[in-house]
matplotlib code that plots the C-alpha trace (Angstrom):
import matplotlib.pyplot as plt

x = [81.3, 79.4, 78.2, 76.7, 75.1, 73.9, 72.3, 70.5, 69.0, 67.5, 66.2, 65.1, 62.4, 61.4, 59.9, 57.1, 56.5, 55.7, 53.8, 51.4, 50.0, 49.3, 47.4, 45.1, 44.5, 43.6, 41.0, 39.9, 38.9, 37.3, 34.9, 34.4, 33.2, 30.9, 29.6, 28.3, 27.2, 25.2, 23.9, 23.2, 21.1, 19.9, 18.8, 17.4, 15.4, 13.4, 13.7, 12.9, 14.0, 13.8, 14.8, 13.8, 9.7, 7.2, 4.3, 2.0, -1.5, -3.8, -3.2, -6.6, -5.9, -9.1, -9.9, -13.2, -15.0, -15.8, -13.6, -14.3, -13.3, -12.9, -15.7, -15.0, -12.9, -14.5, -12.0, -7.9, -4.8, -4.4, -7.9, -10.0, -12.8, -15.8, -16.9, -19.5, -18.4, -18.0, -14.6, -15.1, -17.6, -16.6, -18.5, -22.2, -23.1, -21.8, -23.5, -26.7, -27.3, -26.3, -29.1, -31.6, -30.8, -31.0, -34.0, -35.6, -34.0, -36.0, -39.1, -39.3, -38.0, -41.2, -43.4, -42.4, -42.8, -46.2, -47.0, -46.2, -48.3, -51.1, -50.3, -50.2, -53.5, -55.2, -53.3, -54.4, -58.3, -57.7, -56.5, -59.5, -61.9, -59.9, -60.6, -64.0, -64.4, -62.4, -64.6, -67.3, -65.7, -65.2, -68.7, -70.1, -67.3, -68.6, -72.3, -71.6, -69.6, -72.3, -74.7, -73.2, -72.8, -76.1, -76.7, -78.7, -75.9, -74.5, -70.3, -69.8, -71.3, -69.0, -66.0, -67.3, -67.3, -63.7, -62.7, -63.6, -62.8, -58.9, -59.1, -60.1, -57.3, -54.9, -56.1, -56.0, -52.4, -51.8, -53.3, -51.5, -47.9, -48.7, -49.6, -46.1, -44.5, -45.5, -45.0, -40.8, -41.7, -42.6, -39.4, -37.4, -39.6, -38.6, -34.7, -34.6, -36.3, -34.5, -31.3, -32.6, -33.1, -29.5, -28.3, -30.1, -29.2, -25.1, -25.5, -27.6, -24.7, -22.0, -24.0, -23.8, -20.0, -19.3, -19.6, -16.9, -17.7, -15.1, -14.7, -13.0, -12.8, -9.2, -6.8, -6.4, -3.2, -0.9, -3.7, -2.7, -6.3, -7.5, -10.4, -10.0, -7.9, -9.0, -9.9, -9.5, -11.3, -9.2, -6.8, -6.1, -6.4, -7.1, -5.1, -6.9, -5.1, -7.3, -8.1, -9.2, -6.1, -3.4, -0.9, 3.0, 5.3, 8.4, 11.1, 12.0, 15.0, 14.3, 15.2, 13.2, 9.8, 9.5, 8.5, 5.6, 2.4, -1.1, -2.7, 0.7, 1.7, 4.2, 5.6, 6.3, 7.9, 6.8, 9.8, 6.9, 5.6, 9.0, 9.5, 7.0, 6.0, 2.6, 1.1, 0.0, -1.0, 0.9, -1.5, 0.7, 4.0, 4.1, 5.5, 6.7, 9.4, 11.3, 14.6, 15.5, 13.4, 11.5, 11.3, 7.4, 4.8, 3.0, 5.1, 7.4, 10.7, 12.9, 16.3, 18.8, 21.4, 21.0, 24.2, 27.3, 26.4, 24.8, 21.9, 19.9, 16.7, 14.2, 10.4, 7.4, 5.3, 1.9, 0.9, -1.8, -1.8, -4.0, -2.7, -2.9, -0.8, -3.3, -3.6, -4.6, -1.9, -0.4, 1.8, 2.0, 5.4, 6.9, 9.9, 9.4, 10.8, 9.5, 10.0, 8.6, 8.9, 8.5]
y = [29.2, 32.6, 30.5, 28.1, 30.6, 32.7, 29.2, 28.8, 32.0, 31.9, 28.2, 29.7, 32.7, 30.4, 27.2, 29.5, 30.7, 27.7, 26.5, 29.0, 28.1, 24.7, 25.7, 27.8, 25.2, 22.6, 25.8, 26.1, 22.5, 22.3, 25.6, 23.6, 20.7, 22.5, 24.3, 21.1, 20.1, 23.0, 23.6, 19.7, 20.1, 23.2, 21.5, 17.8, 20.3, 22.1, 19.1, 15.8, 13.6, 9.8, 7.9, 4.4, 4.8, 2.7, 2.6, 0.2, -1.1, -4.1, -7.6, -9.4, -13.1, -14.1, -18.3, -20.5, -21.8, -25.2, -28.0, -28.3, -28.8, -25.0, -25.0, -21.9, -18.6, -15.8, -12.8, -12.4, -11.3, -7.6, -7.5, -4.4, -5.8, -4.1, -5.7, -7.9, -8.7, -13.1, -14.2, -17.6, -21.1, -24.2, -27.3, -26.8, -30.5, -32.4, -29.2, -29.4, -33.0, -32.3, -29.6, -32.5, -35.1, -32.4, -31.5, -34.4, -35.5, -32.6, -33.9, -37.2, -35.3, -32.8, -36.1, -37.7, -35.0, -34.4, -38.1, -37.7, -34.8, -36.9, -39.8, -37.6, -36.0, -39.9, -40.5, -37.5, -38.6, -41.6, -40.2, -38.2, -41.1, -43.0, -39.9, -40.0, -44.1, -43.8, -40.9, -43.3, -46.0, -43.8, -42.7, -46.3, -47.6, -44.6, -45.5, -49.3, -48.7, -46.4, -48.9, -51.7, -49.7, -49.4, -53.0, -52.0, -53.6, -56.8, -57.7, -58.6, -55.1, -53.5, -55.7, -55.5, -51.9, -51.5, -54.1, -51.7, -48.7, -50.6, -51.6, -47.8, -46.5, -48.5, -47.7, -44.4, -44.3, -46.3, -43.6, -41.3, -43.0, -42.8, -39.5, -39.0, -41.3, -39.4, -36.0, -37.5, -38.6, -35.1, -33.5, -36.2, -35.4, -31.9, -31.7, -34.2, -31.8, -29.2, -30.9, -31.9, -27.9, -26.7, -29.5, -28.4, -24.7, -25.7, -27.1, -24.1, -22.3, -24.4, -24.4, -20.9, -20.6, -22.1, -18.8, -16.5, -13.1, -10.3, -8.3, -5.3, -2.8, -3.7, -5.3, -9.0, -9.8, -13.2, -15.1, -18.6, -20.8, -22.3, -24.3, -28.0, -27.4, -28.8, -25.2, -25.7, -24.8, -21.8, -21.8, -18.8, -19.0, -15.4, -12.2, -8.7, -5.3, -3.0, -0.3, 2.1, 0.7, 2.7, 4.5, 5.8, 3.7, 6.0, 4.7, 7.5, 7.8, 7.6, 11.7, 12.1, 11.3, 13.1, 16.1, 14.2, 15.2, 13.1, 15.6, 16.8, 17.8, 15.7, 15.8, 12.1, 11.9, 8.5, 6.8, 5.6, 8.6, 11.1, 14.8, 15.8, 15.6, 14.9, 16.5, 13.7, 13.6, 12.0, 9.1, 8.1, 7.1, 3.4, 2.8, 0.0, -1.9, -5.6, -5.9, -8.6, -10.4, -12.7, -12.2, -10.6, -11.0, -8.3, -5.6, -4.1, -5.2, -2.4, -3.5, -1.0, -0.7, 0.3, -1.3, -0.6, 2.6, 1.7, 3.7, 4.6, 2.4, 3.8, 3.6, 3.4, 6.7, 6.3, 9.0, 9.0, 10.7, 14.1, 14.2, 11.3, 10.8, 11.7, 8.3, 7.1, 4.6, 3.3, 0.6, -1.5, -2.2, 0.9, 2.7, 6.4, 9.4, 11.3, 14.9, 16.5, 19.8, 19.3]
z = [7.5, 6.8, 3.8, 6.0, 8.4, 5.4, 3.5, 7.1, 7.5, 3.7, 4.2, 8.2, 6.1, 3.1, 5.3, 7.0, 3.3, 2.0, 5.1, 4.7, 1.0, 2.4, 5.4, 3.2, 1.0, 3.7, 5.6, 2.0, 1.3, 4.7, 4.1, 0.8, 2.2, 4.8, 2.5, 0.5, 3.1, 4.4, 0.8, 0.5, 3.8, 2.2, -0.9, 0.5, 3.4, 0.2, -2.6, -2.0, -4.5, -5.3, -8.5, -6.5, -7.4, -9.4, -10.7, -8.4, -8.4, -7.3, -9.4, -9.0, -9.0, -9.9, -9.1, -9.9, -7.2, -8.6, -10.5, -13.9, -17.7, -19.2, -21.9, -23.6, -23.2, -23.7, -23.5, -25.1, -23.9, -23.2, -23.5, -21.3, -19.1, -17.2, -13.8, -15.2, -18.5, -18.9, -18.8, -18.8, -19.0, -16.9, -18.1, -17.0, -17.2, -14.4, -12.5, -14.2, -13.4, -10.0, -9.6, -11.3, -8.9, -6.0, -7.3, -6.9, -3.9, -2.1, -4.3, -2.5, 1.1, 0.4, -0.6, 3.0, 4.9, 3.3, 3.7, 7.7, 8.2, 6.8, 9.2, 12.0, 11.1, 11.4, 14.2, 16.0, 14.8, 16.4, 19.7, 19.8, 19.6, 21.8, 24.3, 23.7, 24.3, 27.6, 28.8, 28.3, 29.5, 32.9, 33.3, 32.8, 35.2, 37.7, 37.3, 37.8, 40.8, 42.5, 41.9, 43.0, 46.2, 46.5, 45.8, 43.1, 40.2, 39.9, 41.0, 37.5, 35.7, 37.6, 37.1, 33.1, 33.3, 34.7, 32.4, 29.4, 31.6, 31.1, 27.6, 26.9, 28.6, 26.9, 23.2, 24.3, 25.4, 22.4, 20.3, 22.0, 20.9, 18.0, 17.5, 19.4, 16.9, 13.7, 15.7, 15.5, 11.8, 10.6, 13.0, 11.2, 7.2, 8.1, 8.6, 5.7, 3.5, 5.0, 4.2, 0.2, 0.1, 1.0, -0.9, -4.2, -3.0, -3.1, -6.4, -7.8, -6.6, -8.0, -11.1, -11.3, -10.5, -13.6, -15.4, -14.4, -14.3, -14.1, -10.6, -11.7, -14.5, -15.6, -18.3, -18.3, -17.9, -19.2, -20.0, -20.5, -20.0, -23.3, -23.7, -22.3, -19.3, -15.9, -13.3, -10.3, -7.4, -5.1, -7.9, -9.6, -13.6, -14.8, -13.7, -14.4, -13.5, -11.8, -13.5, -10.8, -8.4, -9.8, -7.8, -7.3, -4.6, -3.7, -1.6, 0.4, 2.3, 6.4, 6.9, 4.3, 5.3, 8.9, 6.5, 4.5, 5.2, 3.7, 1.2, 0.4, -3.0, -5.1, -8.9, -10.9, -13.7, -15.4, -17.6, -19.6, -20.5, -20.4, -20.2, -18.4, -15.1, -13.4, -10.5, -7.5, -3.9, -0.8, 0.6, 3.2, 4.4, 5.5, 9.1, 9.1, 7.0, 7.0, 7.6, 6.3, 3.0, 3.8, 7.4, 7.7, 4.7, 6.1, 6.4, 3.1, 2.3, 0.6, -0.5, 1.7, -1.5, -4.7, -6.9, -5.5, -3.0, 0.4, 1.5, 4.1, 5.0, 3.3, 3.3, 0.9, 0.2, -1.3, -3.9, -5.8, -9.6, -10.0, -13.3, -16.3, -19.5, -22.7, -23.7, -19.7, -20.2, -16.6, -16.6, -13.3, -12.0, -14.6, -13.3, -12.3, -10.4, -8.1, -6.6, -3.1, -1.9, 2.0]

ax = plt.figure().add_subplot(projection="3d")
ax.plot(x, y, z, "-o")
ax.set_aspect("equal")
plt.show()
């Protein structure tokens, strides 16, 4: 019995013994995590940095504006371009013999209208003289009739003069139609020629639209057209990267961006061009994502997970790069990485 007692006292002091250790440990592993978290906050208030950036720019899709056989391809694969430089010949023919026939289309529209102008001229000659003849048909009607008053004129002058008096009032409204008449004739020449003039116009232009110039400085890109193959009209057949459209998309993480300012300084390290990392400006953050793919072509999509981990939403910064690689090399749709300090 004083064996059991004694055994109970010893176990009675070494329980709060042990207890002890493992309550330090657990306040221990606590102030550990708070302090990663504090120094994590810390950190991601002072360093922004993303791993989920690119290199972006502006893919010019570049279509004809007519249908036609491809006559000749003037530039290669991989191939640099300046705005202006001939990329491509569609067929000129077809067009050519377009613009002839338009051509004299508005010939024979500029020959009718010329030929109604003429007829009106006569017509309004003859209106004139038809004036003239009924003014003198009036004043001989007025002198019969005065005299016949008088009794000084016979019945039948006067019935003669109104007779003519009539017939000259008649060719003179007839004159008068048909000065009207070829008045609608030269309206009607006119919008005909008018019409033969855009005509030839749209086939000038067409004509023209079968050399295809380049729009941008850039680099064309998967070029697949050979000579032979049908263009068509509003579809694109030649891509050109824009030169002068480069620029660095970050996906930011939502508490991220609330410290972004335009003008704002950031640092990109380009995975084509490692080791070294190249001073750019912040553009812009965008303010408005998708949530779902598909769901709005206007507004960005960003995938919320990366692999495995699940992340915040996170939204598209816009930087644009101060700094080059020596050879000027940018590579659209390139991996990079990209550090802020807010």
């Amino acid at each position: 019995m004083p064996d059991d007692v004694s055994r109970a006292a010893d176990t009675a002091r070494t329980e709060p013994a042990a207890a002890m250790p493992v309550s330090r440990r657990m306040l221990l592993a606590a102030l550990a995590i708070l302090a990663a978290f504090v120094g994590w906050e810390v950190l991601t208030s002072i360093v922004a940095y993303t791993d989920d950036a690119y290199v972006q720019s502006d893919l010019v899709a570049f279509a004809p504006e007519v249908t036609g056989h491809v006559a000749a391809v003037h530039v290669s694969d991989n191939q640099m371009v300046h705005r202006g430089d001939l990329l491509l010949t569609i067929d000129p023919v077809p067009f050519q013999l377009a613009v002839d026939a338009r051509s004299a289309a508005v010939a024979g529209a500029q020959a009718e209208a010329q030929a109604d102008r003429d007829a009106e001229v006569i017509a309004r000659n003859t209106l004139t003289a038809a004036i003239a003849a009924r003014d003198l048909a009036m004043e001989n009607q007025r002198r019969a009739a005065s005299l016949a008053a008088d009794a000084f004129g016979s019945r039948q002058a006067l019935d003669d003069a109104n007779e003519a008096l009539r017939r000259a009032q008649a060719d003179m409204d007839g004159a008068q139609a048909e000065v009207d008449r070829e008045q609608r004739m030269i309206t009607m020449a006119d919008a005909a020629e008018r019409k033969a003039q855009a005509e030839l116009a749209t086939a000038e232009w067409e004509l023209a639209r079968t050399r295809m110039y380049a729009p941008v400085d850039g680099t064309i890109n998967n070029l697949t057209v050979r000579a032979g193959d049908t263009a068509r009209a509003d579809a694109p057949l030649i891509g050109i990267v824009d030169a002068h459209a480069f620029r660095i998309v970050a996906n930011y993480k939502q508490d991220y961006v609330r410290h972004f300012q335009p003008g704002g300084t950031a640092w990109v390290w380009l995975d084509s061009h490692p080791w070294h990392f190249y001073r750019a400006r912040i553009e812009g953050v965008t303010r408005g994502i998708s949530r779902g793919n598909g769901e709005n072509a206007l507004l960005p999509y960003v995938a919320p997970s990366t692999d495995w981990i699940r992340l915040q939403r996170r939204f598209p910064v816009t930087l644009t790069l101060l700094e080059l690689p020596p050879d000027g090399m940018l590579l659209m749709g390139s991996d990079a990485r990209v550090i802020i300090f807010p």
